[in-house]
PLY file of the C-alpha trace (Angstrom):
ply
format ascii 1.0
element vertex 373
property float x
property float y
property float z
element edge 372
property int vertex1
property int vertex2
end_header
0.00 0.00 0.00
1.24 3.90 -0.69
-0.09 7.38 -0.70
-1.10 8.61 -4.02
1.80 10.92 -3.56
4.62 7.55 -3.70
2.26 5.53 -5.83
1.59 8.12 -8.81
5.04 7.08 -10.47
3.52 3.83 -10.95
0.15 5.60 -13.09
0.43 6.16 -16.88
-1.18 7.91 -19.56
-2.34 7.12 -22.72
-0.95 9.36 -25.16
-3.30 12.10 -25.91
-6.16 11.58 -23.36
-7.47 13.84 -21.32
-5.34 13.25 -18.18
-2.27 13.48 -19.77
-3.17 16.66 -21.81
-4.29 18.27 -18.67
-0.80 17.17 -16.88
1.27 18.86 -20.02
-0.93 22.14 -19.85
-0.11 21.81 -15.85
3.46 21.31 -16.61
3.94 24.13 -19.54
1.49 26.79 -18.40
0.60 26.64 -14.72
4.03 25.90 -12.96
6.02 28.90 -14.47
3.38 30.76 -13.66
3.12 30.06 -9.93
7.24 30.19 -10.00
6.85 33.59 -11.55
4.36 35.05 -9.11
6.34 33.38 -6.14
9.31 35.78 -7.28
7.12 38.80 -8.08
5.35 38.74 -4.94
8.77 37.87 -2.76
7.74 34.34 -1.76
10.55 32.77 -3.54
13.45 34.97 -1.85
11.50 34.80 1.23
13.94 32.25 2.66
16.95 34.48 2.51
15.69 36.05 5.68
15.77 39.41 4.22
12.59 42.21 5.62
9.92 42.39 3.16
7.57 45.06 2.64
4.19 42.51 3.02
5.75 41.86 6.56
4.41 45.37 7.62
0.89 45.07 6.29
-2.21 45.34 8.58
-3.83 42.09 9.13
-6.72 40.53 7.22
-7.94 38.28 9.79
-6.64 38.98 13.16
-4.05 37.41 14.43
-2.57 35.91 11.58
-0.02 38.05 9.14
-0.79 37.64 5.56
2.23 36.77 5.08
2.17 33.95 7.47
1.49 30.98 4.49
5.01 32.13 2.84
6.79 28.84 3.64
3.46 26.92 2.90
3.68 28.41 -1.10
7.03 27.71 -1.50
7.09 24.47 -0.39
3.52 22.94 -1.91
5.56 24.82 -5.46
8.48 22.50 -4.97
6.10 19.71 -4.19
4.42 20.08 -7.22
6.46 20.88 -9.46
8.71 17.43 -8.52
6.33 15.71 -9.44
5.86 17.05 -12.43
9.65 16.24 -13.42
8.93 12.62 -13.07
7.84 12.78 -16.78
9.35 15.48 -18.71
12.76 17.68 -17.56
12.98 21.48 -17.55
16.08 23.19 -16.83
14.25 26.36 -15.32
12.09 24.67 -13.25
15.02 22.45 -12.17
17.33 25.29 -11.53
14.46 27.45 -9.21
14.89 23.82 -7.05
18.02 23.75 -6.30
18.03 27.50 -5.24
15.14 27.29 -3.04
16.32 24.18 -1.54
19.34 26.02 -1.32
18.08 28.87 0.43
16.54 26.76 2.90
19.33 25.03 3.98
20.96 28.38 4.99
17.69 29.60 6.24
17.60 27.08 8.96
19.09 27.75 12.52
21.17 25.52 14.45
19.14 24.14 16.52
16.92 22.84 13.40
14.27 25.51 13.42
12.62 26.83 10.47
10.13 29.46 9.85
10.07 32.63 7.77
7.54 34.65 9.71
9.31 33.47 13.15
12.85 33.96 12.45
12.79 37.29 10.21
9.55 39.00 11.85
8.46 37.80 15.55
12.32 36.23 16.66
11.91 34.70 20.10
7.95 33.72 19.70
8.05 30.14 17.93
5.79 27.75 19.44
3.81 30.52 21.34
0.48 30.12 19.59
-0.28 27.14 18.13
-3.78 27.48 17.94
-3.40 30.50 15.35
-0.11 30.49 13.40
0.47 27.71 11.04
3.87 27.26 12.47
3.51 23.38 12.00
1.20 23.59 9.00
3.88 25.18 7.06
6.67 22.31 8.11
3.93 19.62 7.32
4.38 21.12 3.88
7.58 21.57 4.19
7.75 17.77 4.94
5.74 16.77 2.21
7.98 18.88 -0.40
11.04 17.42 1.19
9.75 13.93 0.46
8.77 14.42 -3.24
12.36 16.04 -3.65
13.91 12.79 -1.99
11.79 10.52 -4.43
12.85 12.93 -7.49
16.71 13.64 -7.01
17.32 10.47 -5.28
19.75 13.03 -2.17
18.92 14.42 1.40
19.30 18.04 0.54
16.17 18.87 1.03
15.35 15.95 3.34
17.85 16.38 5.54
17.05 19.98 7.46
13.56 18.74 7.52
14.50 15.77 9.34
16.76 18.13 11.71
13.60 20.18 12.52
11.24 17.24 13.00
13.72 16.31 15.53
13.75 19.27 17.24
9.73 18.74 17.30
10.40 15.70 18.52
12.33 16.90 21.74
9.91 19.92 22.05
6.54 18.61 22.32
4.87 15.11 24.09
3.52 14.31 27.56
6.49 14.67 29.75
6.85 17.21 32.03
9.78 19.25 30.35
8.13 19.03 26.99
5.29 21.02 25.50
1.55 19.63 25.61
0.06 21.49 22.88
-0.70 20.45 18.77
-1.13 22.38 15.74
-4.00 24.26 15.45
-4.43 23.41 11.66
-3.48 19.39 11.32
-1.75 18.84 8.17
2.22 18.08 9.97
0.55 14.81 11.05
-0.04 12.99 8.08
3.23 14.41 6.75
5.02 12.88 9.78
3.28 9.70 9.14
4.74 9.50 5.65
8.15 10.77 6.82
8.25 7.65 9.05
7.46 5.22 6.02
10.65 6.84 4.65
13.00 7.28 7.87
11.84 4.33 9.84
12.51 6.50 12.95
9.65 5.92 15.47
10.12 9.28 17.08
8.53 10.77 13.52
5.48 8.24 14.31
5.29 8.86 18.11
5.33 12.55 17.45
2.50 12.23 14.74
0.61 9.99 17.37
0.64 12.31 20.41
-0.88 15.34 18.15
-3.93 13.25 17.09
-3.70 11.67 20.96
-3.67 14.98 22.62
-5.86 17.25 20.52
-9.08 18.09 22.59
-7.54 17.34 25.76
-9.09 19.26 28.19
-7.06 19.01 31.34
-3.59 18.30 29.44
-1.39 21.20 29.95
-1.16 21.87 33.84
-4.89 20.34 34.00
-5.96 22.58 31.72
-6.67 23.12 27.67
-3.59 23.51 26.08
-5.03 26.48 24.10
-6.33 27.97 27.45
-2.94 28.07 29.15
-0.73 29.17 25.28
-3.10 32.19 25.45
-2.29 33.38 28.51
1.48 33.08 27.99
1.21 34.96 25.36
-0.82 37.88 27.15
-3.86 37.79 25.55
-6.83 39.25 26.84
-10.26 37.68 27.80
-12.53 39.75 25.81
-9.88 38.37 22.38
-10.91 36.11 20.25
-9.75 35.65 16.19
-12.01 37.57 14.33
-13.75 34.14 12.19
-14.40 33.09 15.75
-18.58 33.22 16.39
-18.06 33.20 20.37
-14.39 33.15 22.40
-12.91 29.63 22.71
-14.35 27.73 19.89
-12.09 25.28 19.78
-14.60 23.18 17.16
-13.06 25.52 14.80
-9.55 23.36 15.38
-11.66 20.07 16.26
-10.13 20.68 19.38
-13.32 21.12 21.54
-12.92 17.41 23.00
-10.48 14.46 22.15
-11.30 12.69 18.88
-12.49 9.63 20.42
-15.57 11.36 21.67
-16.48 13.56 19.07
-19.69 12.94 17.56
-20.70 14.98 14.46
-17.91 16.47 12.42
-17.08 20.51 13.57
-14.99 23.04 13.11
-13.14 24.08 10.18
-13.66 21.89 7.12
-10.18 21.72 5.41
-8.37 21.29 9.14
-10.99 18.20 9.76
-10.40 16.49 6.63
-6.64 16.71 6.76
-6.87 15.33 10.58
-8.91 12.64 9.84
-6.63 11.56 7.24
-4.12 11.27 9.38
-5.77 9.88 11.66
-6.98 6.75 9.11
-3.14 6.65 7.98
-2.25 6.35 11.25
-4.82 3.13 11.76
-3.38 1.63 8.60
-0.33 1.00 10.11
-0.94 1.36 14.06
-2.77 -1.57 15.17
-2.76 -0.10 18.78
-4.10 3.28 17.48
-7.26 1.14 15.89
-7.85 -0.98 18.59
-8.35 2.31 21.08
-11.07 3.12 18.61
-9.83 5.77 16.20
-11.02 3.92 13.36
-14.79 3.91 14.71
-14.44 7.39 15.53
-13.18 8.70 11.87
-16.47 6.30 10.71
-18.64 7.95 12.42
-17.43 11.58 11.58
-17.27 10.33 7.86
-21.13 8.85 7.94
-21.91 12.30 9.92
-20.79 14.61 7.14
-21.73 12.34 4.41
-25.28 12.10 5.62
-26.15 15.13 6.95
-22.91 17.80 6.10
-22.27 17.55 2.43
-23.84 18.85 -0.19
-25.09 16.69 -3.22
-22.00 18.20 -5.11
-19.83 17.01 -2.64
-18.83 20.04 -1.24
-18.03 20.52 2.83
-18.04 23.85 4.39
-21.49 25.80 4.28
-20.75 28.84 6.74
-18.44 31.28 5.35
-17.32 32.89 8.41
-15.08 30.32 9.66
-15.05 28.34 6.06
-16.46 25.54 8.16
-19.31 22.82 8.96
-22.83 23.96 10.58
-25.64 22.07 12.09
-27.08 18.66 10.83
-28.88 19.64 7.24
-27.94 23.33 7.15
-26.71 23.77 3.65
-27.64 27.36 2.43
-27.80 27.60 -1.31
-25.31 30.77 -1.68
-22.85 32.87 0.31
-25.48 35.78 0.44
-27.39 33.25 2.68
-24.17 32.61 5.08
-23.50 29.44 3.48
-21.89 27.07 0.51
-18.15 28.08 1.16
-17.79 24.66 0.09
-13.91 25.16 -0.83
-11.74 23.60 -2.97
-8.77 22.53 -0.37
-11.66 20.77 1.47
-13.13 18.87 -1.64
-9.78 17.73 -1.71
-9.43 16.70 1.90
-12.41 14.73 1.35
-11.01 12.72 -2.20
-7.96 12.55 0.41
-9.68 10.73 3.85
-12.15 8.65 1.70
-8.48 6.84 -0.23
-7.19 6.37 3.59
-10.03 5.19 4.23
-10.68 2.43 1.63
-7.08 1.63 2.16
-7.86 0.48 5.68
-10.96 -1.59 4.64
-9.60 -3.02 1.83
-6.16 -3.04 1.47
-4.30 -3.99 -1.78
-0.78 -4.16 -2.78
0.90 -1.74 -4.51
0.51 -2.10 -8.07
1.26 -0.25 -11.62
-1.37 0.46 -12.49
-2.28 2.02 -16.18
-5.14 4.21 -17.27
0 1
1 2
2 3
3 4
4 5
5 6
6 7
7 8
8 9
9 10
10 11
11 12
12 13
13 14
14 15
15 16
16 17
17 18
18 19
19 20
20 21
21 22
22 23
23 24
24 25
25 26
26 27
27 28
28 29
29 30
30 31
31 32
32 33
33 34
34 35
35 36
36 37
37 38
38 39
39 40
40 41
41 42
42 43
43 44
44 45
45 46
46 47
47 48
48 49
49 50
50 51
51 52
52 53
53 54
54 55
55 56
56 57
57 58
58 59
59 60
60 61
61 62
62 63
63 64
64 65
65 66
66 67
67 68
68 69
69 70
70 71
71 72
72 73
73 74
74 75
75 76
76 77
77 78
78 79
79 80
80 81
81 82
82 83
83 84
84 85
85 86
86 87
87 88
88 89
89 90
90 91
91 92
92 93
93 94
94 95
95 96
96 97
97 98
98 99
99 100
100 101
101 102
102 103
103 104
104 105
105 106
106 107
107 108
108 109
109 110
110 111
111 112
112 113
113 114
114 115
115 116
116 117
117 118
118 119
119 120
120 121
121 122
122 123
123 124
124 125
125 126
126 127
127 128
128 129
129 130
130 131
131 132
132 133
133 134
134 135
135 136
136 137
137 138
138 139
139 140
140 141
141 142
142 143
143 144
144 145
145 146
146 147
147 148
148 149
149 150
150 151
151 152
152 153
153 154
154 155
155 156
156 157
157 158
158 159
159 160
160 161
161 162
162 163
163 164
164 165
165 166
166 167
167 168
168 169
169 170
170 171
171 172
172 173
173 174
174 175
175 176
176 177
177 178
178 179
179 180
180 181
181 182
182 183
183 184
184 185
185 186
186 187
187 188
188 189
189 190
190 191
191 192
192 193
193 194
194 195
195 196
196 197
197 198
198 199
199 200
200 201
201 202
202 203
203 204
204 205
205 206
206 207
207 208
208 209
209 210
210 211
211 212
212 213
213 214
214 215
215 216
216 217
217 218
218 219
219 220
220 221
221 222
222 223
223 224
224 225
225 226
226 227
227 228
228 229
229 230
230 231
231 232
232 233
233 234
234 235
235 236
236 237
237 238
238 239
239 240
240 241
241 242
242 243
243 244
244 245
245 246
246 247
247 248
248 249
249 250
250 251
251 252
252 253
253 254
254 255
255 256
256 257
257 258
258 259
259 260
260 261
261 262
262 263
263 264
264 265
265 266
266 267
267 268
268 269
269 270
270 271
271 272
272 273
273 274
274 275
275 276
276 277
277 278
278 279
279 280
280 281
281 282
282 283
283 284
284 285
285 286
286 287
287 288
288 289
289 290
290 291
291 292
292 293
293 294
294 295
295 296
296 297
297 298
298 299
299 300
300 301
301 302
302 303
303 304
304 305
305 306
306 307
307 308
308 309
309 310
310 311
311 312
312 313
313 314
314 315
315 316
316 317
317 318
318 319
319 320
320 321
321 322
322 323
323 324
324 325
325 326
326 327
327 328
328 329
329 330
330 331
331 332
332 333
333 334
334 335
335 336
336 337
337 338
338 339
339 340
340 341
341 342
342 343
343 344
344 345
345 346
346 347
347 348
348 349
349 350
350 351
351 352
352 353
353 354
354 355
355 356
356 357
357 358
358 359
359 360
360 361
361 362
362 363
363 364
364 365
365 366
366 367
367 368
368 369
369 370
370 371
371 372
């Protein structure tokens, strides 16, 4: 068995059909585009560490910088765009590689961290809200790049700081008492770390990936308290604060952090951050028969039959309030945005085509095959 991200080198095309068409145009058109607006817009230079005029601009939605998805771009480019070079070669798109790859090797610090927005902008606040910045969304990214470059070029260069930054993940956060007992507040780093463990073998990657599905929801586990609860008031913020797609202060649905996973009932929250946890979470029972037997596979069952029954719209489409681009009641599906609803967007469609392959892969799994089409 593989992720559709390992087991596409193993899909061809007939020549001329649609798919493969559609790749070409992908390959020729779309990818020097996105290179050239990542250098126009200073994305791809970000990495050199070097102030940025965006870095000043006023916030769109409170308290996250615009800016904040920088590493994010850059990375789902590289991601893309290696796998891309699987079937064709382009020396321009090959070159822009090696620099960014480049870049971020210099860009990292020595004890493995890496972040744009907290090493050039906000120095000495990594790790100090979780619940708001993307700081482990972007590595899980980051991750997933650094894999498709490994699987490409066949070297660590890319692989290799990654690793040295997981690692330092690995030391920071977990349940003892000198480590940190918080989780992303957008999943996507744990079903990268799950597929960096297929590749490493190191069970640290797994046990790290593990303890943020584990932990999320947790009510009394930072100092018997939410983890959320307690990172706030580190940070100083006040009690009348909340981010601005919030409805009411602490709605932690919005992170599908409101209670742990195992006794969660109806799918919440944000739609694109509860697709990307639950396919973790069903990678994770793939290859975890602990992790199954404590129920995680019932309880991403019973999410799935909730949204599929009474959350999605005959489209397919997840997300029908716009506020928080998220889920609402049982059968509330508005028709338009001008009624509050159908957000319905794309990265969630996605997350859904994503879960429901995890998901057949645990109920029926097949080996790895080359397929044709």
């Amino acid at each position: 068995m593989a992720n559709p991200q390992t087991s596409f080198i193993y899909t061809t095309f007939a020549n001329n059909c649609f798919f493969a068409k559609k790749r070409d145009v992908v390959f020729r058109n779309t990818l020097p585009y996105q290179l050239s607006v990542l250098k126009e817009t200073g994305r791809y230079d970000a990495f050199r560490l070097q102030h940025h005029p965006t870095y000043d601009d006023s916030m769109d939605h409170w308290p996250v910088p615009n800016h904040l998805f920088w590493d994010s771009d850059v990375a789902k480019w590289i991601e893309g765009a290696c796998y891309l070079l699987h079937t064709q070669e382009d020396a321009t798109i090959s070159a822009a590689i090696d620099k960014l790859v480049e870049m971020i090797r210099a860009a990292q610090l020595p004890d493995g961290y890496l972040n744009i927005h907290f090493t050039v902008v906000a120095p000495g606040q990594r790790f100090t809200n979780l619940r708001d910045l993307h700081e482990l969304y972007n590595l899980g990214h980051l991750i997933e790049a650094a894999l498709a470059h490994h699987q490409l070029y066949k070297n660590d260069q890319l692989l290799e700081p990654v690793v040295k930054y997981v690692n330092l993940l690995c030391r920071t956060f977990g349940p003892e008492e000198n480590q940190r007992h918080g989780y992303p507040g957008h999943p996507e780093i744990e079903l990268a770390l799950i597929r960096l463990y297929e590749v490493t073998n190191d069970p640290k990657h797994l046990t790290l990936a593990r303890y943020f599905i584990t932990e999320r929801g947790n009510a009394t586990g930072a100092s018997g308290r939410h983890y959320y609860d307690i990172e706030a008031e580190e940070r100083g913020e006040r009690p009348f604060e909340r981010p601005n797609y919030y409805p009411v202060r602490r709605f932690y649905e919005y992170q599908q952090a409101h209670r742990p996973l195992l006794e969660q009932d109806s799918i919440e929250g944000h739609s694109v951050r509860a697709m990307y946890l639950l396919t973790a979470v069903a990678d994770l029972v793939r290859i975890d028969e602990a992790i199954d037997r404590e129920g995680y596979s019932s309880a991403v069952r019973r999410l799935w039959d909730n949204m599929v029954g009474k959350k999605m719209y005959l489209t397919g489409g997840i997300g029908a309030i716009k506020q928080y681009e998220g889920f609402g009641g049982d059968y509330f599906l508005p028709q338009s945005t001008d009624e509050g609803g159908c957000y319905a967007e794309t990265c969630a469609g996605i997350g859904v085509m994503m879960l429901a392959e995890r998901m057949l892969q645990v109920r029926n799994p097949v080996p790895l095959t080359a397929p044709s089409i």
